[in-house]
N, CA, C and O atoms as a printed pandas DataFrame, in Angstrom:
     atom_number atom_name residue_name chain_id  residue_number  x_coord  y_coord  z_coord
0              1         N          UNK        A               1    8.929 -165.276  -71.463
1              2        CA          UNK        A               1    8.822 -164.060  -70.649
2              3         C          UNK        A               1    8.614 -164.411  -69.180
3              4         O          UNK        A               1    8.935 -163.760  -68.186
4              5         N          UNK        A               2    8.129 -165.347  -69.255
5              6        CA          UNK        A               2    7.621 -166.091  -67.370
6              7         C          UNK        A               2    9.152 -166.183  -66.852
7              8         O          UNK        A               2    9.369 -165.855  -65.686
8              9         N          UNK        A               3   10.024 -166.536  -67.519
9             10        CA          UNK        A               3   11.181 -166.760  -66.728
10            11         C          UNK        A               3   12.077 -165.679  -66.585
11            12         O          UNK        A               3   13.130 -165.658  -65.946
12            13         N          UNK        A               4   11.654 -164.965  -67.113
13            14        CA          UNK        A               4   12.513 -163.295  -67.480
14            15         C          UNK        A               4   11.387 -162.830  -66.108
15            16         O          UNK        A               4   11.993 -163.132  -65.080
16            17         N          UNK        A               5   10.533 -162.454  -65.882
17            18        CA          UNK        A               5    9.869 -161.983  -65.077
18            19         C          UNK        A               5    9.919 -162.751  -64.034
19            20         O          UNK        A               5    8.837 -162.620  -63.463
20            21         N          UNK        A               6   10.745 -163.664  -63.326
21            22        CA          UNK        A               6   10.707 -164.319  -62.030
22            23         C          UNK        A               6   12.226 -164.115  -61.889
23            24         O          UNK        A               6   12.718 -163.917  -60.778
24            25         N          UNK        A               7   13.048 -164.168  -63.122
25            26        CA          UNK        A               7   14.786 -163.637  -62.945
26            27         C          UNK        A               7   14.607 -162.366  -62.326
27            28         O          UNK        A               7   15.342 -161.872  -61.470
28            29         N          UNK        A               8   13.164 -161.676  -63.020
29            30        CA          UNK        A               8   13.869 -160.239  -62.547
30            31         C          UNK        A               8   13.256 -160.232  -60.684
31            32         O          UNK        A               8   13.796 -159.326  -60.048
32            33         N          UNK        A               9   12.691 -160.723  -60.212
33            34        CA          UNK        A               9   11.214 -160.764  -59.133
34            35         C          UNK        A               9   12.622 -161.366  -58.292
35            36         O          UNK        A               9   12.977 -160.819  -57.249
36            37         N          UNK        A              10   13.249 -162.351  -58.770
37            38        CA          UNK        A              10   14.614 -162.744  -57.732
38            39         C          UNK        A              10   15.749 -161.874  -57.622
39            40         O          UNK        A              10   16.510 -162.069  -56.674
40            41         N          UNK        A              11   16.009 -160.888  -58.481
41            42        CA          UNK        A              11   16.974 -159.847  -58.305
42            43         C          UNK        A              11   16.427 -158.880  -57.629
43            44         O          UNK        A              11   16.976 -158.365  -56.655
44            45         N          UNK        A              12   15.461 -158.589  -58.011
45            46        CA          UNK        A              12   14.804 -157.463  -57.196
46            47         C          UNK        A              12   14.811 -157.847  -55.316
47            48         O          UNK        A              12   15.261 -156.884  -54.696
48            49         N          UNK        A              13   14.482 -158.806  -54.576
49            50        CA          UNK        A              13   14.594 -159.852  -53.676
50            51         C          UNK        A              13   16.445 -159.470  -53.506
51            52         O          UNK        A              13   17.003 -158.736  -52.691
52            53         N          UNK        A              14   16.784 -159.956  -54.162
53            54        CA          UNK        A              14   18.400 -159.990  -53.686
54            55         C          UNK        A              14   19.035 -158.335  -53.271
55            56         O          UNK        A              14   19.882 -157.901  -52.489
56            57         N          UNK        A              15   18.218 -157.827  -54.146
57            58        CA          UNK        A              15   18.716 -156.583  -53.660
58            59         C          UNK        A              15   18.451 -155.909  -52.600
59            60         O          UNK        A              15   19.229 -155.170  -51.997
60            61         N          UNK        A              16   17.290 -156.156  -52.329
61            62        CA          UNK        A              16   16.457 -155.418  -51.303
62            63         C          UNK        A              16   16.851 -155.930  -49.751
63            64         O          UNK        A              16   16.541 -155.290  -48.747
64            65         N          UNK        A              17   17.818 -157.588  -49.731
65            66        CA          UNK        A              17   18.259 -158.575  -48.998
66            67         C          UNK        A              17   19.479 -157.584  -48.729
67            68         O          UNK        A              17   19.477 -156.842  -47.746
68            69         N          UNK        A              18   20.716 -157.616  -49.829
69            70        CA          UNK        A              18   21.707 -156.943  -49.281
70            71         C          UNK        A              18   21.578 -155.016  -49.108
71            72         O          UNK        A              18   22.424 -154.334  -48.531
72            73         N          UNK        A              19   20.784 -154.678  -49.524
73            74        CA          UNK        A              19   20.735 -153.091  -48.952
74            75         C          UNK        A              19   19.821 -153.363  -47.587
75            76         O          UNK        A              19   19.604 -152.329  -46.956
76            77         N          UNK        A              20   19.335 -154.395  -47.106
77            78        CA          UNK        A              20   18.656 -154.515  -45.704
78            79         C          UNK        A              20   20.524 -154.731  -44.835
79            80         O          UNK        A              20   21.134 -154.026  -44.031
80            81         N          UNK        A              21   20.820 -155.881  -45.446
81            82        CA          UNK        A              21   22.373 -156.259  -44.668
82            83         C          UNK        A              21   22.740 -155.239  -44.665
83            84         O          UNK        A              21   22.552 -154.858  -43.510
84            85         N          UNK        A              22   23.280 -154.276  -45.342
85            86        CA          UNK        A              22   24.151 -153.063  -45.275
86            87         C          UNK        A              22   23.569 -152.076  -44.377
87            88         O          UNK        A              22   24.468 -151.537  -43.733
88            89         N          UNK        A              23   22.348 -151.604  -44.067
89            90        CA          UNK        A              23   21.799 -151.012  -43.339
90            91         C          UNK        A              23   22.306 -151.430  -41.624
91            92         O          UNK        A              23   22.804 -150.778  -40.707
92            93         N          UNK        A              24   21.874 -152.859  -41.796
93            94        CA          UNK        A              24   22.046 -153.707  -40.726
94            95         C          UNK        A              24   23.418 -153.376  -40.002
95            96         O          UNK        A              24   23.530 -153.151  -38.797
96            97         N          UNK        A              25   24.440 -153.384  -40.932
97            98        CA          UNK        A              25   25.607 -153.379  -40.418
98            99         C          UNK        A              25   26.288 -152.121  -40.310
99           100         O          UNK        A              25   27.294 -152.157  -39.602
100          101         N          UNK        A              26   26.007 -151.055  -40.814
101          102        CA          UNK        A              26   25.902 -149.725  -40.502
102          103         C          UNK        A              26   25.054 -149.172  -39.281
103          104         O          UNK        A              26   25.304 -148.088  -38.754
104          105         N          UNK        A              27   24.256 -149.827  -38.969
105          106        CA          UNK        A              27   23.450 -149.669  -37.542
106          107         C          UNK        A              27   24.754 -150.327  -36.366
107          108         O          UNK        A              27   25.195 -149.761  -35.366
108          109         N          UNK        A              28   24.982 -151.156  -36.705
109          110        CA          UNK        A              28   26.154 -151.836  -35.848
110          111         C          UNK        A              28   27.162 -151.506  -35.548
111          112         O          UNK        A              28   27.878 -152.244  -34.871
């Protein structure tokens, strides 16, 4: 479960990365 719960802790991270980029570049 430790590794299921840090897969998910890194997706969650990735997502939050590209909906920041997309914001980013819609500001632009």
């Amino acid at each position: 479960m430790r590794d299921y719960a840090q897969l998910t802790a890194v997706a969650e991270a990735l997502i939050t990365i590209a909906a920041t980029a997309t914001l980013l570049r819609r500001w632009q």
